[in-house]
C-alpha positions in Angstrom: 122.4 123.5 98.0 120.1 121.0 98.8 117.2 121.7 96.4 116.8 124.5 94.0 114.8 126.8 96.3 112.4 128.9 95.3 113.5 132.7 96.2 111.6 135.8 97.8 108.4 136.7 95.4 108.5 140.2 93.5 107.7 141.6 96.8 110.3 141.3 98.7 112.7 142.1 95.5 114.8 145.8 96.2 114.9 146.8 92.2 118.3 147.5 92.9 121.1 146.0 92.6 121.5 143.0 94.6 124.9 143.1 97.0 127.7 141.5 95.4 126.8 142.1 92.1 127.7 144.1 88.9 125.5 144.3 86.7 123.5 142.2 85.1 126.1 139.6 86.6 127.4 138.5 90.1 130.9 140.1 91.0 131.6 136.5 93.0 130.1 133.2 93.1 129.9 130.6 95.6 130.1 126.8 95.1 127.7 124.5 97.6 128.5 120.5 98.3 125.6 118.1 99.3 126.9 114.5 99.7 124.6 112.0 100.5 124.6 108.2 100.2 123.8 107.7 96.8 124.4 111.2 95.4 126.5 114.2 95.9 125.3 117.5 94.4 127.5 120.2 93.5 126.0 123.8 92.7 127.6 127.3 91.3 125.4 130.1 92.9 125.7 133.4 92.9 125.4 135.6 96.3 121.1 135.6 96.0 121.1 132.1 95.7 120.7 131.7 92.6 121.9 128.1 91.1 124.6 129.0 88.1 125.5 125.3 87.2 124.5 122.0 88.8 126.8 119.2 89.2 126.0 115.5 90.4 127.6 112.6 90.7 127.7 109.1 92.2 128.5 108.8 96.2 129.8 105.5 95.9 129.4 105.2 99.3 130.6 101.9 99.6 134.6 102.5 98.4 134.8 105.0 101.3 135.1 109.0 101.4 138.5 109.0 100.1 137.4 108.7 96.3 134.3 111.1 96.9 136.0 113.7 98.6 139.2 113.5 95.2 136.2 113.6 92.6 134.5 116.4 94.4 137.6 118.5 94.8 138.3 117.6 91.0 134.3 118.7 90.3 134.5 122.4 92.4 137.6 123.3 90.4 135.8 122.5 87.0 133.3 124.7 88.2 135.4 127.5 89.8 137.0 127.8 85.6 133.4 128.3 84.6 132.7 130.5 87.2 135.4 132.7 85.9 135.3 132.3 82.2 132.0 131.9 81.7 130.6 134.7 84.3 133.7 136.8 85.5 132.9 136.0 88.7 135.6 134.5 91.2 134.2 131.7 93.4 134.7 133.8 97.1 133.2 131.0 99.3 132.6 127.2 99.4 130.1 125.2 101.9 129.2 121.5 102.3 126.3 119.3 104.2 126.0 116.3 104.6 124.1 113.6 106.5 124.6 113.0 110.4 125.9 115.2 113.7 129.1 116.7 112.0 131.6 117.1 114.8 135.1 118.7 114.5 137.1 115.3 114.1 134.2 113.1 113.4 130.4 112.1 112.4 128.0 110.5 114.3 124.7 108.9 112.9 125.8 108.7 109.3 125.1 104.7 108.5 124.6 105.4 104.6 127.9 106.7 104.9 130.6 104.1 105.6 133.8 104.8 106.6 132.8 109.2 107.3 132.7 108.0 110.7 136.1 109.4 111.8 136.1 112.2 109.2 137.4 115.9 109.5 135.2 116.8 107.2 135.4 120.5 107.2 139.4 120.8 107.5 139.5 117.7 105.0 137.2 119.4 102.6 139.6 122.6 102.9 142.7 121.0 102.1 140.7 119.1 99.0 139.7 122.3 97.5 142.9 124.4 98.5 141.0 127.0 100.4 141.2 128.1 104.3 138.1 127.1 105.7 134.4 124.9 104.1 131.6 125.5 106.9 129.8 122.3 107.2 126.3 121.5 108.2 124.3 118.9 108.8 122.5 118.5 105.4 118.3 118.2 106.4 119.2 121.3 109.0 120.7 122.8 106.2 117.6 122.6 104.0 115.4 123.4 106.6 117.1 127.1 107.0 117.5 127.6 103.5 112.9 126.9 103.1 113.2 129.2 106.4 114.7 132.1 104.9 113.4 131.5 101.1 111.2 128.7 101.0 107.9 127.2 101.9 108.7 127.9 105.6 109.2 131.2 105.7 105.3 132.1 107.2 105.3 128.5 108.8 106.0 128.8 112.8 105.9 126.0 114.0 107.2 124.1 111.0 108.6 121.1 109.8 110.8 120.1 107.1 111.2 115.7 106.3 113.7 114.9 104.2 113.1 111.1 102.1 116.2 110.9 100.6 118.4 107.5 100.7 118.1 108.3 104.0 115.2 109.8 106.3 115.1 112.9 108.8 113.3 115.9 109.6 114.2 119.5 111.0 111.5 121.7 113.2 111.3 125.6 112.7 110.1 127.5 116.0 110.2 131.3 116.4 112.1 131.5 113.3 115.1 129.5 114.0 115.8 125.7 113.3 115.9 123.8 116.4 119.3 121.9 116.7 118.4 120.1 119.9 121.5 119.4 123.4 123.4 117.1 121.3 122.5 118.8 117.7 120.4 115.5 116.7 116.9 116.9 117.4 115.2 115.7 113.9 116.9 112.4 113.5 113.8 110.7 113.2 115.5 107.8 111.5 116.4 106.1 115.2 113.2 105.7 116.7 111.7 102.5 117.0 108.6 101.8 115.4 107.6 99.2 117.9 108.9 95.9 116.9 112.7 96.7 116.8 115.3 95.2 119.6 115.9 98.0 122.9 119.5 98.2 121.5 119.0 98.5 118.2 120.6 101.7 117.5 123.3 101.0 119.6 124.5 98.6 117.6 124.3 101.3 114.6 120.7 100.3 113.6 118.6 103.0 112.4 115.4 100.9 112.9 112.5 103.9 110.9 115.0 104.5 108.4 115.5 100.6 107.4 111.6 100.6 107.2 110.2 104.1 105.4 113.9 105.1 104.0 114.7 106.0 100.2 116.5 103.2 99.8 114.6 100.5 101.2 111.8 101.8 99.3 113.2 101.9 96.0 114.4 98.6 96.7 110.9 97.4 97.6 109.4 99.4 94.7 111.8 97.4 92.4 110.2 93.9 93.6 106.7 95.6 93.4 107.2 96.9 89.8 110.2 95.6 88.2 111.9 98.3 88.0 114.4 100.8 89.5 112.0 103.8 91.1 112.9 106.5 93.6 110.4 107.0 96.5 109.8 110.6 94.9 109.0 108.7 91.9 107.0 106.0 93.9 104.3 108.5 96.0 104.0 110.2 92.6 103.1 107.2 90.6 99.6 106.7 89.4 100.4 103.2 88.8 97.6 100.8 91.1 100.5 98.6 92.4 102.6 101.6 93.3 99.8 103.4 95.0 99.1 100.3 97.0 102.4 99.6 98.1 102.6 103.1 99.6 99.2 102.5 101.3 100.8 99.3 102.8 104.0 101.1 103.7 102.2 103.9 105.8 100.3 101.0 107.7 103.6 99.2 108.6 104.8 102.8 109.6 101.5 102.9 112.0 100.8 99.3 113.5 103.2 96.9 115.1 104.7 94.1 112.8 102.5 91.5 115.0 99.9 93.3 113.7 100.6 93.8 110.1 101.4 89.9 110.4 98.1 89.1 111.5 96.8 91.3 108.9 98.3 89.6 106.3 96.9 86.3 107.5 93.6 87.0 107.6 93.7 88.8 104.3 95.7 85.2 103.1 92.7 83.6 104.5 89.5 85.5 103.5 91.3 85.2 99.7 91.2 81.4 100.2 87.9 81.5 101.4 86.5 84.0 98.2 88.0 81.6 96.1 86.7 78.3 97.5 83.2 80.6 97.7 83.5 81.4 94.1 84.2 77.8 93.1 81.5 76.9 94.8 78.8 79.4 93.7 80.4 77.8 90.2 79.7 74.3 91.0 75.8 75.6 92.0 75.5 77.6 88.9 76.2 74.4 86.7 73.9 72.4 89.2 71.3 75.0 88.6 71.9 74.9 84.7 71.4 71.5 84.7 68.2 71.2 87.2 66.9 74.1 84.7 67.5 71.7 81.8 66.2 68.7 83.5 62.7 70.5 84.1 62.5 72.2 80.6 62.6 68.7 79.8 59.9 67.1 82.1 58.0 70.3 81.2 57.7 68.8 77.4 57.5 65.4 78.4 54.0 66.6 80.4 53.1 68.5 77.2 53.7 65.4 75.2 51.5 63.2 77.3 48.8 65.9 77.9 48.6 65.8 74.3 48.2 61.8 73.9 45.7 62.1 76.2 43.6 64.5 74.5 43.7 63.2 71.3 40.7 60.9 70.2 41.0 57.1 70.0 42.1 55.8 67.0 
């Protein structure tokens, strides 16, 4: 739902048939929703996991969840047609994620998400898609189970799962089971304070990490660096110098104090003033030295010249 992950090696495979299958096909499919705050994925799967069909499209965040939630519903019944005509295989079950603690009547910690705030997401996301009931989850928990049960997690105990999406989190894995925390926000790494944000930052709906290492803001800052429009997936992988050095300059912002980082830059500012005056000087010297050089090539002849008089006979 969240990424297409990988599934059990030959291994663990049963050669036969999988549950809730016929066939070489699936007897039902499911359809998964990850909305985030740029994107919202849509997937047709079948009961293994397998993805069917992918779907994305824009968030739009900013116009509210009103217009996401219409063009999702209108997406997951384009895809529960296929599901039938294409594979014979009825859509039995739909699920969504999405960013923040998903409440009953409401989400908290959702800032890329305007306006989701007071949402009933589940029962809303129901009455979208004309079925009884959509579980909901929170969307980096989510992925976290799913690497748990098929993924890179699976032999990993402790383990941790980051997600860098528009947004940033994480999700920890102990004794095989995803830690959720008192108040189901255990991961939100995108709150804490990285040393040089105001006390009451996040109570006045900051998220003071995620405004410095998150997706966003680094594409944004990518796109002054490079000129144009990157994703920070697209950024780490760069080979590109000035890419490569902007994410070495990110992770030291991460680690020191902005004080420090200030100070930093400074002194950098100033030792490049002081190469260059250095380098205009050794300049100025080398023509100096050219011209000394000259100077005593000619005094050198100018010896040579009266040596010579001198030695020759009198006239």
């Amino acid at each position: 739902m969240l990424t297409d992950t990988p599934l059990p090696s030959a291994e663990h495979h049963d050669p036969s048939p999988a549950p809730g299958t016929v066939g070489d096909g699936p007897a039902h499919t499911v359809i998964g929703v990850d909305f985030g705050g740029t994107k919202t994925e849509l997937a047709l799967a079948d009961p293994q996991g397998t993805i069917l069909v992918r779907k994305r499209l824009a968030t739009l965040a900013e116009h509210g969840p009103d217009q996401a939630l219409a063009r999702v519903a209108e997406a997951v019944r384009q895809l529960a047609v296929e599901a039938e005509v294409r594979f014979n295989a009825p859509v039995a079950a739909h699920a969504a994620v999405a960013p923040g603690i998903i409440q009953p009547h409401r989400i908290l910690l959702t800032p890329n998400l305007p306006g989701w705030e007071e949402l009933s997401l589940s029962s809303r996301l129901a009455e979208e898609f004309g079925v009884p009931t959509v579980p909901v989850a929170n969307d980096v928990r989510a992925g976290a189970l799913a690497e748990l049960r098929l993924g890179a997690l699976r032999d990993a105990d402790p383990g941790l799962y980051v997600n860098l999406g528009t947004g940033l989190a994480a999700a920890l894995a102990v004794g095989g089971h995803i830690v959720y925390g008192a108040n189901q926000a255990a991961g939100e790494i995108a709150y804490a304070n990285p040393g040089d944000v105001p006390l009451d930052a996040v109570a006045a709906g900051r998220a003071p990490l995620e405004e410095l290492l998150g997706g966003k803001q680094l594409a944004e800052h990518a796109r002054e660096l490079l000129g144009e429009s990157a994703s920070a997936g697209d950024l780490f992988r760069s080979s590109d110098p000035a890419a490569r050095e902007f994410a070495q300059v990110r992770d030291l912002e991460a680690e020191w104090a902005q004080e420090a980082i200030q100070r930093i830059t400074t002194e950098n500012t100033t030792v490049k003033q002081r190469v260059r005056q250095l380098t205009a000087d050794n300049r100025s010297f080398d023509e100096r030295l050219k011209a000394d050089r000259s100077n005593l090539r000619f005094q050198d002849r100018r010896v040579a010249d009266l040596e010579a008089q001198i030695a020759a006979p009198a006239g």
